[in-house]
C-alpha positions in Angstrom: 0.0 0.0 0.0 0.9 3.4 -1.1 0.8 6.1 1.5 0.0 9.5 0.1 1.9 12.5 1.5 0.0 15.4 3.6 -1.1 18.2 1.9 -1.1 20.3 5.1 3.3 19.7 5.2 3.5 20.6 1.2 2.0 24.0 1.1 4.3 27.0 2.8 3.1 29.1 5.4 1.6 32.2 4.4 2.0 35.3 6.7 -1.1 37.5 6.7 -0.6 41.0 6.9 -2.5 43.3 9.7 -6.2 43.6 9.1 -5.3 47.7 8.9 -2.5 47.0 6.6 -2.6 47.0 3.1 -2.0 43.3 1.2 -0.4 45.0 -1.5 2.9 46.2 0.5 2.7 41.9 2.2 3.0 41.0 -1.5 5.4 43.0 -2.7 7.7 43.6 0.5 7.2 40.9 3.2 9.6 42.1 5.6 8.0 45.9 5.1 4.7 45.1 6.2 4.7 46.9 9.1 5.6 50.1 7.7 3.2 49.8 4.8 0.7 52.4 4.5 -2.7 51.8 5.8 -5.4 50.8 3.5 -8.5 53.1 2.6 -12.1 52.8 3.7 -14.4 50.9 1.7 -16.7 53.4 0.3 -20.0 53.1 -2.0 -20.3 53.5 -5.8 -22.7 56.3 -6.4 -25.4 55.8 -8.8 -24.7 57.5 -12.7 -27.0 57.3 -16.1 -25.9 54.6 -18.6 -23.3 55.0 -21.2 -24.2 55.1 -24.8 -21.1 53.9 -26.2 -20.5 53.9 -30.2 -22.6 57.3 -30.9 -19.5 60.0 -30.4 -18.4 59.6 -33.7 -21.6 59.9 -35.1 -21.7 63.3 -33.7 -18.2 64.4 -35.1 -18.8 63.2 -38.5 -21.6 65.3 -38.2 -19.8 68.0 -37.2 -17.4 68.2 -39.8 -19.9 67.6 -42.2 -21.6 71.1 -41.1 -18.1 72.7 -41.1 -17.5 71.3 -44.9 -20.9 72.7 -46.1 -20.8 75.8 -44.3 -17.2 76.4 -45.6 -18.4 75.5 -49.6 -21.4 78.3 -49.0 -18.9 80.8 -48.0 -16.0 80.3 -50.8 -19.1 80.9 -53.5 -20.5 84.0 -51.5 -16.6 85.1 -51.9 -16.3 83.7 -55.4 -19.6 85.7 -56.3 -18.4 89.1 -54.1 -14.9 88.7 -56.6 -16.7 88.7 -59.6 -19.3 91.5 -59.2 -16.6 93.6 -57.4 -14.1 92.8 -59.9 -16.6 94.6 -62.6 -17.0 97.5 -60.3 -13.8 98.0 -59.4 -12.5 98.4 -62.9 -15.0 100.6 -63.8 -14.2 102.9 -60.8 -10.7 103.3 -62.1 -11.7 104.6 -65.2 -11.9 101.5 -67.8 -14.0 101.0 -69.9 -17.3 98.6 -68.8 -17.8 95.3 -70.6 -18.9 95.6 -73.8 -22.5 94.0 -74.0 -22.9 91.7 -77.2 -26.3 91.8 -78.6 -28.0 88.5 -80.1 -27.6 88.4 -83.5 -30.6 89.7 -85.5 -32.9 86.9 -86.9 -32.7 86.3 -90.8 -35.6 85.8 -92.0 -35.7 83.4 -94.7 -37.9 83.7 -97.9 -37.6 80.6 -100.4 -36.8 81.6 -104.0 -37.2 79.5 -107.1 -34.2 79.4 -109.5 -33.2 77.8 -112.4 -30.5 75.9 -112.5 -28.7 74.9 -116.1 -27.8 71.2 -115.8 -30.8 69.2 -114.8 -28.6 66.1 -114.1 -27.2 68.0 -111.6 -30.6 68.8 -109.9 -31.5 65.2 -109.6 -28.8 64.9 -107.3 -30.4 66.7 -104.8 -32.9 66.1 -101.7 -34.5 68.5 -99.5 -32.3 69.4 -96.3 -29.6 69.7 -98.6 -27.1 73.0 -98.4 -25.3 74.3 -101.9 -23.6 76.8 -102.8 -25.1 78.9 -106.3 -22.6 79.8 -109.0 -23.1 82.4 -111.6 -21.0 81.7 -114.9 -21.5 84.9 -117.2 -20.3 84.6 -121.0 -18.4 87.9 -120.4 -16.3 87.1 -116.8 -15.1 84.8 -114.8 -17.9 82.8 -112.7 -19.1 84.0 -109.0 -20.7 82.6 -105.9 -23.7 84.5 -105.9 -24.9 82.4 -102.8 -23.0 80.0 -99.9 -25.0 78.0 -97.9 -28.4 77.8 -99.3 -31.0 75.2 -98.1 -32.8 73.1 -100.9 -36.6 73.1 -99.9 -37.9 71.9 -102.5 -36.8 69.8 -105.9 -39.0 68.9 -109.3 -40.8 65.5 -109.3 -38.7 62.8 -111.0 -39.5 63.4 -114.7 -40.1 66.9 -115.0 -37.3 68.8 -115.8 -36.7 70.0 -119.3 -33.5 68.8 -121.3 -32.4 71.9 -122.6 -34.2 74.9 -120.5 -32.7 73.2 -116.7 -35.0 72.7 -113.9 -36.5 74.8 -111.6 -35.4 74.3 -107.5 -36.8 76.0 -104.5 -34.0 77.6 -102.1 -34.5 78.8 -98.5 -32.2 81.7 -98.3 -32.6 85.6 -96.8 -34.0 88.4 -99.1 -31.3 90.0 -100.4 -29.6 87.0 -101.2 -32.9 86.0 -102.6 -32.8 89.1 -105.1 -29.0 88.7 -106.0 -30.2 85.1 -107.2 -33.0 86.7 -109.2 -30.7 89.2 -110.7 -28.4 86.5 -111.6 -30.6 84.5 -112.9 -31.8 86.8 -115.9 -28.3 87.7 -117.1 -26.2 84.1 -116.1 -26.2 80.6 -116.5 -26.4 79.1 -112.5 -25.0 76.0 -111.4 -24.7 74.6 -107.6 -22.2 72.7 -106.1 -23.0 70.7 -102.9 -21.8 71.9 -99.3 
């Protein structure tokens, strides 16, 4: 038979400090336990609201966000301050103010039948289409009597005359319209396509 060893001779003997000592300075100092300090009365949590824990940064996101948009607001009042002021202010010193460009005047457009010589070339247009008219005189060189006309409107397949050219419809403004006219009586016209 084994005989087992007594637990009460294995384990050292522990010295227990003064009950009005701390156990801290026993720990750390045995042999300075008397001059420890003493320890402090036990004394009672107080009562205090939960913590919300997590929401702080909420609140400085929210913060900064403010401070970004209320920054933005005041560069444009600044940015809109500069560029009123900078008007002004060179006005004041004696230059002269913007010049103010007015809208173009609308054209108005009239359409004007011409006759142009070569009725091949006539087939070749559509509606929509923008030419330029040419006016070749037996005396001078040829001219552009008008750039950028608009074709509204071209003779039925089978219509035109060999000979005598075919008659087209341009959309162009009234004085070019009479310059066309004029042409017309005294030159040959051809078009070319813009």
């Amino acid at each position: 038979m084994s005989v087992r060893p007594s637990t009460r001779s294995s384990l050292p003997l522990v010295r227990s400090a003064p009950p009005d000592r701390c156990d801290t300075a026993s720990r750390s100092a045995p042999d300075r336990c008397d001059t420890a300090a003493p320890c402090p009365p036990a004394r009672t949590v107080p009562p205090f609201a939960p913590l919300r824990v997590g929401r702080g940064g909420d609140r400085l996101r929210r913060a900064v966000r403010r401070r970004r948009r209320a920054g933005a607001a005041g560069l444009a009042v600044v940015a809109a301050a500069l560029a009123v002021g900078g008007t002004e202010a060179q006005a004041s010193r004696g230059g002269a103010p913007p010049a103010v460009k007015r809208p173009p005047a609308a054209v108005r457009m009239v359409s004007a039948p011409v006759r142009i010589a070569d009725a091949a070339t006539v087939r070749l247009l559509r509606p929509g289409d923008r030419v330029d008219v040419v006016a070749a005189e037996r005396t001078g060189p040829p001219r552009v009597v008008a750039t950028g006309a608009r074709v509204a409107q071209v003779p039925a397949p089978g219509h035109e005359t060999g000979e005598g050219g075919a008659l087209v419809v341009l959309s162009v403004p009234r004085d070019t319209a009479r310059t066309l006219v004029g042409a017309g009586t005294t030159a040959r016209l051809a078009v070319t396509l813009c």
